[in-house]
N, C-alpha and C positions, 0 to 999 in steps of 0.2 A: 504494500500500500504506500503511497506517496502521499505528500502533506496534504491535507484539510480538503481529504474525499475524493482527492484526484488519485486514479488509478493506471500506473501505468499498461498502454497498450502491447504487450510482449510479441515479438517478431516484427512488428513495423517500427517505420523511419519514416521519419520526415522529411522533405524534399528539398534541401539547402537550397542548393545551384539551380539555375535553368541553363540549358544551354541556348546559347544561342550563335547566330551567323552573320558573319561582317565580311564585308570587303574593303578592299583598303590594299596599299601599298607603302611600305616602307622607303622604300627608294635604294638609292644604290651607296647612298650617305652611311660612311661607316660609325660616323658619330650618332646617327638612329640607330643602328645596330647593337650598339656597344651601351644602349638605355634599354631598346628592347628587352633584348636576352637575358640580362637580369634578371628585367619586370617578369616577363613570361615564367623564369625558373622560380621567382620568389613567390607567383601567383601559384601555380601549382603546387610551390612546399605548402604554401597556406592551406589550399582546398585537402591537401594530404592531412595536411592536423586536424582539419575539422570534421573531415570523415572518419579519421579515429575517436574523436568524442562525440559521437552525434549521438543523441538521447533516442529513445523512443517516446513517441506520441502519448501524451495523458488522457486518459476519458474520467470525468465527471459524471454519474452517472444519475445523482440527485437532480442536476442540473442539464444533463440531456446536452453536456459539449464537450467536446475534443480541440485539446489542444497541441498544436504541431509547434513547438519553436516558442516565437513571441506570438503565435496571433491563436487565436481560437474563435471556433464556432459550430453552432449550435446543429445537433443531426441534423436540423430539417432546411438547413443552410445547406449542404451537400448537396450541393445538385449535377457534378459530372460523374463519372465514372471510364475510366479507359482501362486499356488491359496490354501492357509492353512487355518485352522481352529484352529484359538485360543482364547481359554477363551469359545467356544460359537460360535464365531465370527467367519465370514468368512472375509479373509483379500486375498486382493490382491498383492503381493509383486512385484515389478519392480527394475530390478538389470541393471546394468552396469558393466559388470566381466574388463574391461580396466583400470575402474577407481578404482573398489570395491564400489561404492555408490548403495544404497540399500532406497528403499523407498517402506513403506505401505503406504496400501489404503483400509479401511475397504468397504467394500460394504453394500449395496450400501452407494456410495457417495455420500459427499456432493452436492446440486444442484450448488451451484455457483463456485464447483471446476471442475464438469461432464464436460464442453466444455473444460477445459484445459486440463484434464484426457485423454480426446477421444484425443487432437492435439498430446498430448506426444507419445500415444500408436500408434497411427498413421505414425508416424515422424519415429517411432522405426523401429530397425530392430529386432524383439522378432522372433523367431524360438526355433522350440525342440531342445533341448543339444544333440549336435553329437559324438560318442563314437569313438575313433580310432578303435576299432574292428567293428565299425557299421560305416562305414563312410555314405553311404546312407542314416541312420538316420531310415531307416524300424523299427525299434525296440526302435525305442527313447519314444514313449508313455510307452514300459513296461520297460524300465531302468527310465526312471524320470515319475511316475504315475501322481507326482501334476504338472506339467509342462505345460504351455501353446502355441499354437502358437497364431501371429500376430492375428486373427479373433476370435477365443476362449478368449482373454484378452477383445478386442471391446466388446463381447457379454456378461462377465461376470461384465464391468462397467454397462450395462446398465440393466442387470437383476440382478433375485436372483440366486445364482448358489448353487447348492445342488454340496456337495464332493462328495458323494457316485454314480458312474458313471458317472458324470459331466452333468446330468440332468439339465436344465434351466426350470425355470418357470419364469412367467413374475413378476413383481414386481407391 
């Protein structure tokens, strides 16, 4: 038990980093070079420390909220769900786009986090990402592929879920 009714979430993490994609160019100036290469090594010893201490997620269960990091919120704040493959691993990721809190959940999960897992997802309002050119949502599977609804997230905590057409088998 962790302090005053916060429970930690066992098996997930919280989502530090985003990646993201730049363009850009350095130049051929050795003096950019020679600031770069630091910066880049000194950035990556950093993201190394902090994925050595990275916490897992707290659930409040009085209060119906999980907390990722600094930010928290409430199950029924949950409204994405996606399903990636990293490392190997299939990872379930549950977002809160209100707050920006972001929480993995490798699959399968841990047994003694699975009934907290299913309350969260459950609580949630997780739905396909609606496009302004799509407002009906008809086309939301082929704009967001890794994307889950509400029933698809329930079924990937309790199976194994295979990426490649979103085939389930049992576990």
């Amino acid at each position: 038990m962790a302090d005053h009714g916060w429970v930690l979430l066992e098996g997930a993490q919280r989502r530090r980093f985003r990646e993201f994609e730049g363009s850009g160019e350095i130049g051929s100036d050795p003096v950019g070079w020679l600031f770069f290469v630091p910066l880049v090594l000194a950035w990556r010893g950093l993201i190394g420390l902090t994925r050595l201490f990275r916490w897992p997620p707290d659930v409040h269960p009085g209060d119906r909220r999980i907390r990722a990091g600094g930010r928290s919120a409430r199950f029924d704040e949950i409204d994405r769900a996606r399903l990636l493959r990293v490392e190997g691993r299939h990872i379930l990721l549950l977002s809160a786009t209100a707050s920006d809190a972001e929480v993995e959940v490798p699959l399968p999960p841990a047994a003694t986090a699975l009934p907290m897992l299913v309350e969260i997802v459950e609580s949630s309002t997780i739905s396909l990402p609606v496009d302004r050119h799509d407002p009906t949502g008809r086309f939301g599977r082929s704009h967001s592929p890794s994307s889950l609804t509400k029933e698809e997230a329930l079924d990937a905590l309790q199976r194994v879920v295979l990426l490649d057409g979103f085939e389930a088998a049992e576990s």
